[in-house]
TORKOL-4160 file (C-alpha; in steps of 0.2 Angstrom, whole numbers, padded with zeros to 4 digits, m for minus):
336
<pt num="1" X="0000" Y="0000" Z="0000"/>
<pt num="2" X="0016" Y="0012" Z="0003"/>
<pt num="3" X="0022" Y="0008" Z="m0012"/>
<pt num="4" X="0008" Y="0013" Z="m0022"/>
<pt num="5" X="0004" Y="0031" Z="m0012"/>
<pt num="6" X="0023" Y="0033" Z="m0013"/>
<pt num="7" X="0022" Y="0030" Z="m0033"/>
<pt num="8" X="0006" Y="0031" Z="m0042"/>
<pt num="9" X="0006" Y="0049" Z="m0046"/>
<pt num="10" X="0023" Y="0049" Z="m0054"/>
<pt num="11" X="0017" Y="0030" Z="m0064"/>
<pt num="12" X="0001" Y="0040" Z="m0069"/>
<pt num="13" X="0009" Y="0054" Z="m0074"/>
<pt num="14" X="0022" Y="0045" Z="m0086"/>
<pt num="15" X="0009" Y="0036" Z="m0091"/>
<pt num="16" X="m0001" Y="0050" Z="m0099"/>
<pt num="17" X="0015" Y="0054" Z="m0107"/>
<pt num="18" X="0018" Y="0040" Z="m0114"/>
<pt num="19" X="m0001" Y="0038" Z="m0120"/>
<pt num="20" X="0002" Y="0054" Z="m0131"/>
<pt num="21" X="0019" Y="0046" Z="m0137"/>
<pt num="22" X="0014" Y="0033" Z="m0141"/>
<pt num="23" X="0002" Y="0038" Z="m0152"/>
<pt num="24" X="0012" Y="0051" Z="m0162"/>
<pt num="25" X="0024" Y="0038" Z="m0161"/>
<pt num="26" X="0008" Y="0027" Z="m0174"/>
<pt num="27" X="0006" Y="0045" Z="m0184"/>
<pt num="28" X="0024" Y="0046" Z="m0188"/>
<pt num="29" X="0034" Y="0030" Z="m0185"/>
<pt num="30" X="0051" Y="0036" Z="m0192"/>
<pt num="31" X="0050" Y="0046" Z="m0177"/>
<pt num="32" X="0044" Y="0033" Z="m0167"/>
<pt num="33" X="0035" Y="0032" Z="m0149"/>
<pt num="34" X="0051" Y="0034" Z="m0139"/>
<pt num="35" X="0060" Y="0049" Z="m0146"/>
<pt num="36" X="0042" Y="0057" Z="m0142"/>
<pt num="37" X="0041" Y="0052" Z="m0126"/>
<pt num="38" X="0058" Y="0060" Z="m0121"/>
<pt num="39" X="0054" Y="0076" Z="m0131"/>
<pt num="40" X="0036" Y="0075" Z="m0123"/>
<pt num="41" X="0043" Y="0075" Z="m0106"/>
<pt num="42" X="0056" Y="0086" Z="m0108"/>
<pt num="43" X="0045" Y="0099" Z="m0113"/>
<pt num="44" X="0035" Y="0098" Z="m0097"/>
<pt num="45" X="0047" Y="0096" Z="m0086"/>
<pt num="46" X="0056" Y="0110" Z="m0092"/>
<pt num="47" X="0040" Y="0123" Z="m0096"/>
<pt num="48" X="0028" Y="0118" Z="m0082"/>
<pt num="49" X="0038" Y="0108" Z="m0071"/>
<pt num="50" X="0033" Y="0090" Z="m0062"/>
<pt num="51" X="0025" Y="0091" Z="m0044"/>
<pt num="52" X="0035" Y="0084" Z="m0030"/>
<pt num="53" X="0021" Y="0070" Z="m0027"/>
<pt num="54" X="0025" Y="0063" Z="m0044"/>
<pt num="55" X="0047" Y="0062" Z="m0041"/>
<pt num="56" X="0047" Y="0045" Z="m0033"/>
<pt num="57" X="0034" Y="0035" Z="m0048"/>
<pt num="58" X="0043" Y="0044" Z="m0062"/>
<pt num="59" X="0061" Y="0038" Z="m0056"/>
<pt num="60" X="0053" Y="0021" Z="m0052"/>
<pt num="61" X="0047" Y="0022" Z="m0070"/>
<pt num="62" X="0062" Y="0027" Z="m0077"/>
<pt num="63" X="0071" Y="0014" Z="m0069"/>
<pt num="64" X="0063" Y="m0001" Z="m0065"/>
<pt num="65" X="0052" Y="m0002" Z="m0080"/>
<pt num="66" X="0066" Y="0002" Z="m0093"/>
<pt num="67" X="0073" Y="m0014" Z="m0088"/>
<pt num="68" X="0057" Y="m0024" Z="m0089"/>
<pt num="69" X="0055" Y="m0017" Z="m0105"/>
<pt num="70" X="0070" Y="m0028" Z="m0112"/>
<pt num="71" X="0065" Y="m0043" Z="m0104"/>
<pt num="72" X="0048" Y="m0042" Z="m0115"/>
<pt num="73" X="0059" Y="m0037" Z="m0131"/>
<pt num="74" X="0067" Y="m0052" Z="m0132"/>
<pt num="75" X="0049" Y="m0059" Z="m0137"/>
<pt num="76" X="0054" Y="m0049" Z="m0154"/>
<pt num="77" X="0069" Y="m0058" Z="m0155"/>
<pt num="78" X="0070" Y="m0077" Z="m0166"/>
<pt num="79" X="0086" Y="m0086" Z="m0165"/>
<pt num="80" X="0080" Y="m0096" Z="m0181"/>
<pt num="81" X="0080" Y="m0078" Z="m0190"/>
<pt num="82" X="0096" Y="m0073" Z="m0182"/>
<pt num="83" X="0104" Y="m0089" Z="m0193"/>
<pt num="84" X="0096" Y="m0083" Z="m0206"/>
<pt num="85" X="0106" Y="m0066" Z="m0208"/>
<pt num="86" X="0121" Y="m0078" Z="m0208"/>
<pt num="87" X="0139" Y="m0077" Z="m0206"/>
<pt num="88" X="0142" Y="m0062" Z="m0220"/>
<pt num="89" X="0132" Y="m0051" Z="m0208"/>
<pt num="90" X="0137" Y="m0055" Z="m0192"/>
<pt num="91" X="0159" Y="m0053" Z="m0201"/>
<pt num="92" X="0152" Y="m0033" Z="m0208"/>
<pt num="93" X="0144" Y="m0031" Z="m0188"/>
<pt num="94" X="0159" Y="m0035" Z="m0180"/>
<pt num="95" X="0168" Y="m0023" Z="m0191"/>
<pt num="96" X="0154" Y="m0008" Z="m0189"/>
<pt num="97" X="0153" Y="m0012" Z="m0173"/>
<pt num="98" X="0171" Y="m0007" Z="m0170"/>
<pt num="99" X="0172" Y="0005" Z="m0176"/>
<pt num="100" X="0159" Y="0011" Z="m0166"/>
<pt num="101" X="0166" Y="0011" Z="m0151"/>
<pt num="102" X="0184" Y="0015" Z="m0157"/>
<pt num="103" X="0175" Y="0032" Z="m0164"/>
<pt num="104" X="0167" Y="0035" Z="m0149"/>
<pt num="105" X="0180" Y="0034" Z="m0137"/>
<pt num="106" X="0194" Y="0042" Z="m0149"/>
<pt num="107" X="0185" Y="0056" Z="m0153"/>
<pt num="108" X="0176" Y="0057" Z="m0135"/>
<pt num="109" X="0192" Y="0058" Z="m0130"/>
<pt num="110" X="0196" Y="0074" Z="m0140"/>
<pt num="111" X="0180" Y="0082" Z="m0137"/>
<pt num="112" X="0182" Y="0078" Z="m0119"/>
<pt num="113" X="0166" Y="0068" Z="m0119"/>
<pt num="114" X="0161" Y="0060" Z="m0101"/>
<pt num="115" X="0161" Y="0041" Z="m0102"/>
<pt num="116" X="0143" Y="0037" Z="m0098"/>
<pt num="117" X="0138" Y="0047" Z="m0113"/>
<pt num="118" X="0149" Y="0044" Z="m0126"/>
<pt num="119" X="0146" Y="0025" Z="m0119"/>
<pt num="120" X="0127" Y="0028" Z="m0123"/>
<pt num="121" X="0129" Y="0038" Z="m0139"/>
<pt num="122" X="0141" Y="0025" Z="m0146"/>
<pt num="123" X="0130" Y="0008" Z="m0140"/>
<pt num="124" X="0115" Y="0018" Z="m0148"/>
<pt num="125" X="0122" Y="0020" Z="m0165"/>
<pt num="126" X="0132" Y="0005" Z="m0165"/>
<pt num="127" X="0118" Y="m0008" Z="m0161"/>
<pt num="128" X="0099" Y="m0002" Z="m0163"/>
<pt num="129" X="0097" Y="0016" Z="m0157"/>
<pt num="130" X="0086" Y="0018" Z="m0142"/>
<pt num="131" X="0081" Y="0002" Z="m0139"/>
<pt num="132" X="0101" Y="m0001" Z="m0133"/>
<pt num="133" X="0103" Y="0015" Z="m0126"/>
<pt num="134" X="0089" Y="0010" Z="m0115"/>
<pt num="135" X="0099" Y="m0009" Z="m0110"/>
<pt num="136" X="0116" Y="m0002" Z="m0107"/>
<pt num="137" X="0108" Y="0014" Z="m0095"/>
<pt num="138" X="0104" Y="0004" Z="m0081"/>
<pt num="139" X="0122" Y="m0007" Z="m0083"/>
<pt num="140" X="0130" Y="0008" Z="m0082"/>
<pt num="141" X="0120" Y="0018" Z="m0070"/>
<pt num="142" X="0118" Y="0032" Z="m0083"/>
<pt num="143" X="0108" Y="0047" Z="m0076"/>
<pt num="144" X="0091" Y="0056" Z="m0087"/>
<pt num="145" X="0102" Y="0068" Z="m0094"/>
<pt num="146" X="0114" Y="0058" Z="m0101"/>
<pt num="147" X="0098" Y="0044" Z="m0110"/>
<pt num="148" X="0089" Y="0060" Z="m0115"/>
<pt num="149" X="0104" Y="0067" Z="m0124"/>
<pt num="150" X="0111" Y="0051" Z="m0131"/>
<pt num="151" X="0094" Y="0045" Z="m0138"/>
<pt num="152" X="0089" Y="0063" Z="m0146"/>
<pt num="153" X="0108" Y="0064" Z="m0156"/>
<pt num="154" X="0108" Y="0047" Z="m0162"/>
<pt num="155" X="0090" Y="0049" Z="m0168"/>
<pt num="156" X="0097" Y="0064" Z="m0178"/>
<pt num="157" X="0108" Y="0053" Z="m0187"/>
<pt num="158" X="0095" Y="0041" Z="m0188"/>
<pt num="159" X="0082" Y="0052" Z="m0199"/>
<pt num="160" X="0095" Y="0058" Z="m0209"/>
<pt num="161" X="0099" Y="0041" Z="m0214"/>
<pt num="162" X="0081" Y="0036" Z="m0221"/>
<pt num="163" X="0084" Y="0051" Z="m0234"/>
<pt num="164" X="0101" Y="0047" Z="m0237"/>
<pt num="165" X="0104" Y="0030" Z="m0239"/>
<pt num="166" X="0091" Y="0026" Z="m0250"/>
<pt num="167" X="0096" Y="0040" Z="m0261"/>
<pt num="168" X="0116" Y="0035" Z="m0262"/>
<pt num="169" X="0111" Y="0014" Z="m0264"/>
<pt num="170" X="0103" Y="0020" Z="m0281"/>
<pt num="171" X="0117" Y="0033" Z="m0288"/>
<pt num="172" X="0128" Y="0020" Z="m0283"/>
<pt num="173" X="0121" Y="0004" Z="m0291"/>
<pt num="174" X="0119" Y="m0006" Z="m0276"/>
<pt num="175" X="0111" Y="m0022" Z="m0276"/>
<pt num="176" X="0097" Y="m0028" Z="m0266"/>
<pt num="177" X="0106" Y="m0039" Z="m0254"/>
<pt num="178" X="0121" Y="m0028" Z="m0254"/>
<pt num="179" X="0108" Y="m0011" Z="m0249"/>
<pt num="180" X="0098" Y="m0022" Z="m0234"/>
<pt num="181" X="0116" Y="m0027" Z="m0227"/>
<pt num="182" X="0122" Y="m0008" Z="m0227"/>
<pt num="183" X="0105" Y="m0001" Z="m0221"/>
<pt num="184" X="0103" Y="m0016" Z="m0207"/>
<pt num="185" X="0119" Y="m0013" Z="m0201"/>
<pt num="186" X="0122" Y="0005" Z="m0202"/>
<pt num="187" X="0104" Y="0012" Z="m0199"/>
<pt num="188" X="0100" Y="0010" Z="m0179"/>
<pt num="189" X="0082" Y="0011" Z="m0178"/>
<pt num="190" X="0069" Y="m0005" Z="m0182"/>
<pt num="191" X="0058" Y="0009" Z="m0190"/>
<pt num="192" X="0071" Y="0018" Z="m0199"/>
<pt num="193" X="0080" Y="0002" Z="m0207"/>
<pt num="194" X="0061" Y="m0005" Z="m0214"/>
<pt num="195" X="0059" Y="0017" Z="m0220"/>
<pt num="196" X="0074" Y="0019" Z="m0231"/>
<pt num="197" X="0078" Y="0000" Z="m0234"/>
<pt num="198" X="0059" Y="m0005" Z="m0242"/>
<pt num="199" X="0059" Y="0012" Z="m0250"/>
<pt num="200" X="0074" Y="0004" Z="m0260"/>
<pt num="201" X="0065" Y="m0013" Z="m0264"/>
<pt num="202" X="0054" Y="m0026" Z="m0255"/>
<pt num="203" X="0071" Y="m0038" Z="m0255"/>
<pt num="204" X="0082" Y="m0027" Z="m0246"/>
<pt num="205" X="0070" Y="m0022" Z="m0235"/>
<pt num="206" X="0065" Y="m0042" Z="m0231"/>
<pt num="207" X="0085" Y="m0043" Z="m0230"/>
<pt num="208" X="0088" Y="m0030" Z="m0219"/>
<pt num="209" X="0074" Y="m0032" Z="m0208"/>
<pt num="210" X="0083" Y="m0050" Z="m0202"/>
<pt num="211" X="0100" Y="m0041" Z="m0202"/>
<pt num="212" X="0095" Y="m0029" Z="m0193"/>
<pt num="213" X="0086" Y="m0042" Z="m0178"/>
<pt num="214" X="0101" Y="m0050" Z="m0179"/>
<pt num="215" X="0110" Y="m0037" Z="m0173"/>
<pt num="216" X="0100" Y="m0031" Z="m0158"/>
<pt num="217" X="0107" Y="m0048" Z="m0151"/>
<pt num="218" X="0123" Y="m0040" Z="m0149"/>
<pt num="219" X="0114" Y="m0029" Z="m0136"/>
<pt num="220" X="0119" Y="m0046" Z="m0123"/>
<pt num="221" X="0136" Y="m0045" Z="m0126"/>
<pt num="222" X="0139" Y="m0028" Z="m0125"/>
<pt num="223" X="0129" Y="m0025" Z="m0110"/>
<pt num="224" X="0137" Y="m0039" Z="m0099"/>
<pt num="225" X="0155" Y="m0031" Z="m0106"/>
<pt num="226" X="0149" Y="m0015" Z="m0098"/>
<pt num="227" X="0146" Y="m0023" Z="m0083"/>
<pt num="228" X="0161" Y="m0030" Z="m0081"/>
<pt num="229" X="0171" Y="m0012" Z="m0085"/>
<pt num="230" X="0160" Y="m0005" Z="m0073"/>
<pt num="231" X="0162" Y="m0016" Z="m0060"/>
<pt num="232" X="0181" Y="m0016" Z="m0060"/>
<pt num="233" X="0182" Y="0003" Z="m0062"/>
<pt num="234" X="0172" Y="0006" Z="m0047"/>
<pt num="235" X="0182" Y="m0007" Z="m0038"/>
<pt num="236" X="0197" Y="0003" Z="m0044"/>
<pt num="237" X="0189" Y="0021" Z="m0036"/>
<pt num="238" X="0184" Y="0012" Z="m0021"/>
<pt num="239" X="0202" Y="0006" Z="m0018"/>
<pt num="240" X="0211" Y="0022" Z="m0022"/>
<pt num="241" X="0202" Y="0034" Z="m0013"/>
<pt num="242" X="0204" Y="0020" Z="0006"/>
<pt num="243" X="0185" Y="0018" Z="0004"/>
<pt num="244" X="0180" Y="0001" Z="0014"/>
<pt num="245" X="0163" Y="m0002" Z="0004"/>
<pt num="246" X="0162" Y="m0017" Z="m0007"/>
<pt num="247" X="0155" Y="m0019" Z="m0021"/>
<pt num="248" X="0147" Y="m0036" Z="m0026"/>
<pt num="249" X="0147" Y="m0040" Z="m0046"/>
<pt num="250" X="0131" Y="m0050" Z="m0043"/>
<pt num="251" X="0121" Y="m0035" Z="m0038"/>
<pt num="252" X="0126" Y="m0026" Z="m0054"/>
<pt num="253" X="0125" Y="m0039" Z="m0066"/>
<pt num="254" X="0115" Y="m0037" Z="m0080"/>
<pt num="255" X="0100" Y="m0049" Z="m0075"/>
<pt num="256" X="0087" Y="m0040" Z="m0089"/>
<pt num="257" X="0099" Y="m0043" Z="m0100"/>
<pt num="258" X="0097" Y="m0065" Z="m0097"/>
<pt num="259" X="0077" Y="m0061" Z="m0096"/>
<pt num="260" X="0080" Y="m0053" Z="m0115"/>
<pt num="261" X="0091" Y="m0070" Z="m0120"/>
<pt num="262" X="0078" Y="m0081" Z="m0111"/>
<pt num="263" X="0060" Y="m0072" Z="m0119"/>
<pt num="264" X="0071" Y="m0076" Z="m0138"/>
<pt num="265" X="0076" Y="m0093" Z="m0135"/>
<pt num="266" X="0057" Y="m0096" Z="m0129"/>
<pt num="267" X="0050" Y="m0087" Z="m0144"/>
<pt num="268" X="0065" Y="m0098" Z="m0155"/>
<pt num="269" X="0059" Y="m0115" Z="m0147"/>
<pt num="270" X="0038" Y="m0110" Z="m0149"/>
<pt num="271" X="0036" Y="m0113" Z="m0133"/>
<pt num="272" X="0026" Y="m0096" Z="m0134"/>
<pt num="273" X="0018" Y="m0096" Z="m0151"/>
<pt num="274" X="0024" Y="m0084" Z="m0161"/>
<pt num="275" X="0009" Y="m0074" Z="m0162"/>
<pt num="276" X="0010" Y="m0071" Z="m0143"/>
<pt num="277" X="0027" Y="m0067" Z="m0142"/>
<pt num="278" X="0023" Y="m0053" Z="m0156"/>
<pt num="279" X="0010" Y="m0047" Z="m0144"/>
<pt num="280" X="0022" Y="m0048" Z="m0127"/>
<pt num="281" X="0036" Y="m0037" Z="m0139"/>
<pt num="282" X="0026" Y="m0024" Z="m0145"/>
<pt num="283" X="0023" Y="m0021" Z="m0123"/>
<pt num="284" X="0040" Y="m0022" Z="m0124"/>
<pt num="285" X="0040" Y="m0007" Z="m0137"/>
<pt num="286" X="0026" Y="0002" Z="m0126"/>
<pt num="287" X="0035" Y="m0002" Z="m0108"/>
<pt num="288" X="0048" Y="0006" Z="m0118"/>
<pt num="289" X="0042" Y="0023" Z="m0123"/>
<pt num="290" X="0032" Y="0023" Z="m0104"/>
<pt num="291" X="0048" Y="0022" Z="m0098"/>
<pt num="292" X="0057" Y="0035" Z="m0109"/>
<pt num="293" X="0042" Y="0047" Z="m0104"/>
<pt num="294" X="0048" Y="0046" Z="m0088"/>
<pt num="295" X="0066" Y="0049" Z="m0093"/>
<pt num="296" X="0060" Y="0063" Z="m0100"/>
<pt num="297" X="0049" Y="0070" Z="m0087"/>
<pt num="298" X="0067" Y="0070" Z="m0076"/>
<pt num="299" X="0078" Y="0079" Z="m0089"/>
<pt num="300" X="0084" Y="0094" Z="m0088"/>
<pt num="301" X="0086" Y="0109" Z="m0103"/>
<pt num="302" X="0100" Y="0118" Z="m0095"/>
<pt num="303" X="0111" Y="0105" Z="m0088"/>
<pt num="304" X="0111" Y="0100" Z="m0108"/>
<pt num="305" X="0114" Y="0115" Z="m0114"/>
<pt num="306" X="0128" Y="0117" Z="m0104"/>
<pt num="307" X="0135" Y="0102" Z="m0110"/>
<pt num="308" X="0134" Y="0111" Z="m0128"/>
<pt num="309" X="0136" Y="0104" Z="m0147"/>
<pt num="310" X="0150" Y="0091" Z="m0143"/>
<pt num="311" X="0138" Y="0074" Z="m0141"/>
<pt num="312" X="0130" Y="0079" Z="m0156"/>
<pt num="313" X="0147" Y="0081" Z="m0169"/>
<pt num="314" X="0153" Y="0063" Z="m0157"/>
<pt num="315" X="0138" Y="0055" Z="m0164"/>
<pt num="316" X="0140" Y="0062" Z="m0182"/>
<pt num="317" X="0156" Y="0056" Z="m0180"/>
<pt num="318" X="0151" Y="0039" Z="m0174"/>
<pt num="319" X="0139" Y="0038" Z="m0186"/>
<pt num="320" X="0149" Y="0040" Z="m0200"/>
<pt num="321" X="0160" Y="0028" Z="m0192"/>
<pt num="322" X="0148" Y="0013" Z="m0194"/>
<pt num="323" X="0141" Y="0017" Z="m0212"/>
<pt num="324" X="0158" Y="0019" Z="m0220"/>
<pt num="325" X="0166" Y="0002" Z="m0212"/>
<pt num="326" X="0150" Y="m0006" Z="m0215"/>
<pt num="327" X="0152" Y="0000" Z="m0235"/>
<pt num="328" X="0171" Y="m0003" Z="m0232"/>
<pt num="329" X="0169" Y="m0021" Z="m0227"/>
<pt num="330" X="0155" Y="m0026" Z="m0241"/>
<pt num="331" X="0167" Y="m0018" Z="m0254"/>
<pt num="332" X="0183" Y="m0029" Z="m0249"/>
<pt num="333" X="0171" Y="m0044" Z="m0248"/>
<pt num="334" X="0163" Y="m0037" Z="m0265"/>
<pt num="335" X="0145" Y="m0041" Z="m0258"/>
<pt num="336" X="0142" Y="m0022" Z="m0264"/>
């Protein structure tokens, strides 16, 4: 009963959010549920403001229900289609992926970008957008600032993509199985690969739709890799500054992470049909942008501005990154 006195404003009022998110999300689905909620939130918080009765449900929201948002995603997730994208994909993601990070923390470096966000922006573009962002936050005990910055730079990058790409695929010749590889592997978003890779032909957008499933896999790998550099590092800060606390692995390990492995393999198998695990992914999508809204809802205008353009040319940086190693790659393998 606490629990629900102590919350259920702040639920309710991400909730309603989300609501209006979700469906502009339907309206315009480049866009896309999530990016919404975050700008939706935002906007409140920073022109009316969020009453002190709602605080507590909106972190829980943010929090809690981001992570049960990936457990349900998995559901989306087939192992059987995973195969399917086969081994050519998998070589040109390791590649992208790369260089994602290599970007990221080169050039973060430069800009003098802090390592949660240049973390975030470069797990976004590198693997599928907001939906990552969103896994790696919690591993990584990223703040609302940092998720509502990294998820509105990538998406930048993201909508410019759905004009580009299509565009350059025809001036250059590409065929159909070499344009879905590129757009699954270097466009982040599920909405923005089906955009600009169906609006190049029904095969590469059937082609880059299982790339681009294939690749949110990667969200496993990354995340517990994260958890392990976080783990150690705050061992590390602990032991230099002659703390005595002690910090337990198991109590940071990525458990949403195994929940999101465990929904696939249950969707691979059929042990829920596959009808129902369409159903339990798209809450997953919903969770998501519920959560997001309440990201939003906690974000802050100025503390962003003050952090200035930097994020934004890191993840033009990044993004350029992972188109021209994914182009690279196809080229030396001549898939293009």
């Amino acid at each position: 009963m606490n629990f629900i006195k102590k919350n259920i404003y702040g639920i309710l009022l991400s909730a309603a959010v989300a609501a209006v998110a979700y469906f502009l999300g339907r309206i315009f689905p480049v866009v896309g549920g999530a990016v919404f909620g975050i700008l939706l939130g935002m906007i409140i918080n920073n022109t009316f403001g969020k009453p002190d009765a709602g605080v507590a449900g909106i972190r829980f929201t943010g929090k809690k229900v981001l992570q049960w948002s990936i457990i349900l995603l998995g559901a989306g997730l087939s192992m059987n289609q995973v195969a399917k994208a086969g081994m050519t994909s998998f070589f040109v993601m390791i590649f992208t992926l790369s260089a994602a990070f290599i970007a990221a923390y080169v050039a973060g470096y430069f800009l003098k970008i802090p390592f949660k966000l240049k973390s975030l922006i470069g797990t976004g573009t590198a693997i599928c957008g907001g939906s990552a962002i969103a896994a790696l936050s919690p591993v990584i005990d990223a703040d609302e600032h940092d998720i509502s910055f990294s998820i509105s730079t990538v998406f930048l990058f993201n909508i410019a993509a759905v004009f580009i790409f299509p565009a350059a695929g025809h001036v250059f010749g590409f065929s159909n199985e070499g344009f879905g590889l590129w757009a699954g592997t270097a466009i982040n978003d599920t909405s923005s690969v089906v955009a600009a890779a169906y609006s190049f032909s029904k095969e590469a957008g059937d082609y880059a739709t299982v790339v681009k499933l294939a690749r949110t896999l990667l969200i496993v790998p990354i995340c517990l890799i994260y958890a392990l550099v976080f783990y150690f590092s705050q061992k590390k800060a602990t032991a230099s500054s002659n703390q005595t606390v002690r910090y337990s692995f198991i109590k940071i390990f990525p458990w949403f992470v195994l929940g999101f492995l465990f929904m696939s393999m249950l969707r691979s198998t059929e042990i829920i049909p596959v009808a129902a695990a369409d159903v339990i992914a798209e809450c997953g999508k919903i969770a998501i942008i519920f959560a997001l809204s309440a990201i939003g809802l906690n974000a802050d205008f100025r503390r962003m501005f003050k952090t200035g353009i930097k994020p934004v040319i890191l993840g033009l940086i990044v993004w350029a990154a992972v188109t021209l190693s994914s182009l690279a790659v196809q080229f030396v393998t001549g898939k293009l």
